[in-house]
N, C-alpha and C positions, 0 to 999 in steps of 0.2 A: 431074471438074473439067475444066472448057475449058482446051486449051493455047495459044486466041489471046491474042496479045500486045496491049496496048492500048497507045493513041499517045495523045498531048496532043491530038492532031486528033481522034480518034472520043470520046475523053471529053469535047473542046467539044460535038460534036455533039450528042452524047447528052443533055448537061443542056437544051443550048438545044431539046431535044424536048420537055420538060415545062412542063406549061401554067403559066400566068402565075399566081401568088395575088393577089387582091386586096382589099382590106377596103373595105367602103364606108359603118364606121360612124363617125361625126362627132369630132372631139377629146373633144367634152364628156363623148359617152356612154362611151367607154374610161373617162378621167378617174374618171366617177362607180362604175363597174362596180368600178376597183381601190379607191378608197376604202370602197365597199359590203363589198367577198373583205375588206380588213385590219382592218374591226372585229367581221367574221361569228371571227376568231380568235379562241382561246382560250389565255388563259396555261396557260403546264404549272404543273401540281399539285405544288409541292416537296415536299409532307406525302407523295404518294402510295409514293416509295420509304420513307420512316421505316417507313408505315403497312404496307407491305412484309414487309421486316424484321421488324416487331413478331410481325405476324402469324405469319413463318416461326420467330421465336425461341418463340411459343405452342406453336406446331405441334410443333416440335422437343422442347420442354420435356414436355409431354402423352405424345410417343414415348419419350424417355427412362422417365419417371413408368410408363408403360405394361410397359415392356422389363422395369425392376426391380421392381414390383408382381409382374408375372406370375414374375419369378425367383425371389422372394421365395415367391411361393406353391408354386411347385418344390418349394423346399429347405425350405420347411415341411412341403407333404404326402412327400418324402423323408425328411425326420426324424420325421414320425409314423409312417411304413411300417414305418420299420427301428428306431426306439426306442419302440414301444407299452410298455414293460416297464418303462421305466425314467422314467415320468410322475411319479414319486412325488418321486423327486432330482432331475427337472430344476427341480419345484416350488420343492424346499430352496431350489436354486442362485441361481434367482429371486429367491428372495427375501430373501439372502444378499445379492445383489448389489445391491436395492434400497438393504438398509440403510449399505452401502459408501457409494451413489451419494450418498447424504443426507450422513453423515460429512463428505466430500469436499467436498460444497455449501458444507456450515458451515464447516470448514476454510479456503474460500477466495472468502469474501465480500471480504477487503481483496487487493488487488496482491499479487503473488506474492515482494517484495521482505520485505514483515511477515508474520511466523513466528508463529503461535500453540504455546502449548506444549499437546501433545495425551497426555492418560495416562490409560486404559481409556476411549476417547469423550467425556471432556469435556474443555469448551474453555476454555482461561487464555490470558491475554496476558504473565503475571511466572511469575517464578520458586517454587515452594515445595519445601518438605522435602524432600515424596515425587517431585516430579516431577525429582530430580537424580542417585538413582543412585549410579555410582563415576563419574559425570562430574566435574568442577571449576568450578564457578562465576566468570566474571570479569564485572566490572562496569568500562564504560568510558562519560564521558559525552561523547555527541557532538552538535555546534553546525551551525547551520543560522540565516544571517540573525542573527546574532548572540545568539540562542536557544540553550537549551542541554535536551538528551533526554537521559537517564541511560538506556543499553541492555543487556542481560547476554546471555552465552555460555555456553553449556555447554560447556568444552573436554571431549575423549574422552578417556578415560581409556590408550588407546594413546598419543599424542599427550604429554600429561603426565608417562608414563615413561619416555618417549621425553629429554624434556628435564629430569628432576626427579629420577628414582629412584622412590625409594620416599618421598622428600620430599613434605609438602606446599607448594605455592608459596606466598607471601604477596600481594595484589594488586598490591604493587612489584614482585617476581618476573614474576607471569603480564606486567605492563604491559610490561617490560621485554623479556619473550620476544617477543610477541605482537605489540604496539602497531605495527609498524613494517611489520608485513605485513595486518591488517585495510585491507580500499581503503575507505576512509569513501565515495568519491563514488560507487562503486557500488553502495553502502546507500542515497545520498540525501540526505547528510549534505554540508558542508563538509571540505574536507582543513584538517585542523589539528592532529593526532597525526604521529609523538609530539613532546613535548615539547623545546623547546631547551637547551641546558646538560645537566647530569645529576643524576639524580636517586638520594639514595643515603638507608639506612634509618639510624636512629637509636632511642636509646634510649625516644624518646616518639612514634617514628613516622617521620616523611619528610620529607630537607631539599630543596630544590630549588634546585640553583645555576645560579644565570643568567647567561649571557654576557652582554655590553657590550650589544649592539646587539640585544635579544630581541623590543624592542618588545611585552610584554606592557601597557603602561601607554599605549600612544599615544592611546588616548580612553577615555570612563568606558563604554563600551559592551564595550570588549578585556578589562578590565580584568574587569567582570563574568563575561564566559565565562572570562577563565584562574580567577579562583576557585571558581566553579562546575563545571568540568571537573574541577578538582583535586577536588569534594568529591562531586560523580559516579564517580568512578574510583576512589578510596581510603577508600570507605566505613568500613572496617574498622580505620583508624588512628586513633591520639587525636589527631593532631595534625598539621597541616603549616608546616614555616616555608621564608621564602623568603628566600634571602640570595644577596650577590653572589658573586662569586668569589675575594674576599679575605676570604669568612668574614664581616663587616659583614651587619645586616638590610637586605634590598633598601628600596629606596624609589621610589614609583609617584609621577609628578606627579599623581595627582588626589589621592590617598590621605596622601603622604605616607608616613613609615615602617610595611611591610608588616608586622601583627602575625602570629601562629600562628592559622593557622586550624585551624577545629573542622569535619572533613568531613561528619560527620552529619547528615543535615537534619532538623531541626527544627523546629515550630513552623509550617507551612506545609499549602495545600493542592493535591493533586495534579490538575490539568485534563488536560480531553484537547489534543491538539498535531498539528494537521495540518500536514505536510511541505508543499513548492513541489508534489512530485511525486505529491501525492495519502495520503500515508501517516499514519495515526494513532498515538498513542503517547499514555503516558502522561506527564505532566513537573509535577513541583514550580512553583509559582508562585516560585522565588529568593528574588524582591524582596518579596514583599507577606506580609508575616509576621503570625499571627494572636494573640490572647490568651488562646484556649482552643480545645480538637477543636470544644467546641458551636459556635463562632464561624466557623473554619474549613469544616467542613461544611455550614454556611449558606451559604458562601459556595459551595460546589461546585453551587447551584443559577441562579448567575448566571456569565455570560461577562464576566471584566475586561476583557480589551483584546480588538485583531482577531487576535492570537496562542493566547491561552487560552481553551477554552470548557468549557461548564456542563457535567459527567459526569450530572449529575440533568435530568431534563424540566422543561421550564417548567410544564406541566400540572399536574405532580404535585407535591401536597400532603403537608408531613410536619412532625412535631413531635418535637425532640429534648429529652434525660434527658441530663446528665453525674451518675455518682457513682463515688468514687474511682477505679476503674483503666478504668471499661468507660462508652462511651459509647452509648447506645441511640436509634437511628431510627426512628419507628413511621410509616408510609407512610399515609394516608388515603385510602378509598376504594377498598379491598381492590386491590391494584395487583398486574397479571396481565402475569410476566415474559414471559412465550410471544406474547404480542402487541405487542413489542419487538423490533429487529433484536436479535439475540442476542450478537452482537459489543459493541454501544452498552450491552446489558444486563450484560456480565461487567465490561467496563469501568467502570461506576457501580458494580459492587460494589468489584471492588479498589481503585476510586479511594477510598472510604468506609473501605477496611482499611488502607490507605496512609498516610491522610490523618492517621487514628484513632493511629495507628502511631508517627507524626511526635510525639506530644505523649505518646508511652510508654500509650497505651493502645489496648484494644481494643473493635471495635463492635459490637451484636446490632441485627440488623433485623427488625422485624415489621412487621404488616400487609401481608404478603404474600399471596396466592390459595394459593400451598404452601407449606409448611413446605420442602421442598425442591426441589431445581430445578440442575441442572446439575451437580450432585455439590455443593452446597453445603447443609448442614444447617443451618438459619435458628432451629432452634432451639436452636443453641449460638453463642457470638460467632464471628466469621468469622475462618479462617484469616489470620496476617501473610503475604503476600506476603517473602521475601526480598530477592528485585528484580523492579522492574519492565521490563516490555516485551523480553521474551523473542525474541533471533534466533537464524536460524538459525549454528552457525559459519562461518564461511567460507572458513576453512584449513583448506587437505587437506593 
């Protein structure tokens, strides 16, 4: 590099050595030259980075795909190398695990909130004989939108001697223990357990003494679920009465003085009941009381309101028998359970055994494709249900 120094004097000098530029084309022609270059422009392609992207997410995805296909074939011809011998059991295993993965399907067609009761692979939504065990049976009804679902528990039988002995509880006992730690709103339900005042046993059943301000009577809609609740939840008593706290029979403004109810349900048929949150169940119709099973389970073919709907298909065709204890439904058209969701399908039976149930009788169904089907022998009358809509406990 040069060590001369330069002056403001040899740097004028210098520029003023370089020849002059001159242009000598006309205003116009520049003019039209840059108009000409601004519309030879091309907008940029927004899509082209998306398109980008996509393409590197294909690329990428095909790599991946590629990476575990080819690992996947590894550790297959790896496990064929080193277990030639043992092709016979991993066959079993197979197919063991198929029949698990099925199980499992059917198990959990609804939300993982509804409990099916499962006992040697078939599926029930209620409660029977066999499927209880030295468990303990509670029945509690719980409200939704001013609706009322009759649901039952198996309490465990640890659990029960934990709190009882060697007693058995009565449904006042279990309610008593129990009620106050089941979370309704984590079932799906309205919070409305337990009960205000106290509730205490009697020689005919269960009194219910009501504080001042219970507000079970504030409109005929309240007044409905507290008696419904009461006769979901204490199935097993003859009787409930409700009185103030001076001993006196309560009195509801819509009602007037509160007689003894009769918790049993009677006379009624069971619909299916979809929750806010998706959930199915089965639930008595309350209000709409019928004159006979035959009448009632006509009626399980039609949907009453936007609350209750039909357990039987509209499609499907049947003709009902009542004599003395047993009501008989003969299906037309040889009606083929297996091409039914199988959930929709146990549900229309128990709703039919429920229903049947309700008026102290029991039903036989024919005109079925099988004689049996799901563990149910169609050619004896169908199992009573105990209770319906079987959850899981939910006290640990």
């Amino acid at each position: 590099m040069s060590n001369d120094k330069w002056t403001d004097k040899s740097i004028e000098d210098l520029l003023n050595d370089f020849p002059s530029i001159k242009d000598n084309r006309s205003k116009e022609k520049i003019y039209s030259q840059l108009v000409d270059q601004k519309k030879g422009q091309k907008r940029p392609k927004k899509w082209l980075p998306l398109l980008v992207a996509a393409l590197a997410f294909i690329a990428f995805g095909m790599l991946v795909s590629s990476i575990i296909g080819q690992n996947g074939l590894d550790a297959a011809q790896n496990k064929d190398s080193s277990n030639e011998e043992s092709v016979a059991t991993s066959t079993d295993n197979s197919e063991q695990a198929d029949s698990s993965s099925e199980a499992e399907r059917s198990g959990t067609e609804e939300s993982n909130q509804f409990s099916v009761a499962q006992a040697d692979e078939v599926l029930r939504t209620s409660v029977y004989e066999e499927t209880i065990g030295n468990q303990t049976l509670m029945t509690i009804g719980l409200t939704e939108n001013a609706n009322v679902v009759p649901v039952s528990f198996l309490v465990p039988e640890n659990q029960i001697t934990a709190a009882f002995g060697d007693l058995i509880p009565s449904s006042l006992e279990l309610y008593q223990q129990y009620a106050d730690d089941i979370d309704e709103t984590q079932l799906g339900f309205d919070e409305y357990h337990p009960y205000l005042g106290n509730l205490e046993k009697t020689v005919k059943g269960i009194r219910h003494i009501l504080p001042q301000d219970h507000q079970y009577d504030l409109a005929s809609a309240s007044i409905g679920v507290y008696f419904n609740t009461l006769s979901a939840t204490f199935p097993d008593v003859a009787e409930i009465t409700v009185v103030n706290e001076d001993g006196s029979a309560a009195e509801f403004s819509q009602v007037g003085s509160v007689e003894a109810i009769s918790p049993k349900q009677r006379e009624v048929a069971y619909y299916s009941f979809t929750t806010t949150n998706g959930e199915i169940y089965l639930a008595p119709g309350y209000d709409r009381l019928f004159a006979s099973a035959t009448e009632a389970i006509e009626a399980l073919a039609q949907s009453p309101n936007d609350f209750y709907r039909a357990t039987i298909p509209r499609n499907v065709d049947f003709q009902l028998s009542e004599t003395g204890d047993l009501v008989q439904i003969d299906f037309e058209g040889s009606v083929d359970l297996e091409t039914m969701d199988r959930l929709e399908a146990v549900r229309m039976i128990e709703s039919l055994a429920l229903t049947a149930a309700s008026f102290d009788k029991k039903i036989a169904v024919k005109g079925l494709q099988s004689d049996s089907w799901n563990g149910f022998d169609f050619t004896q009358p169908l199992p009573v249900p105990l209770a319906p809509n079987l959850l899981e406990w939910p006290i640990q």
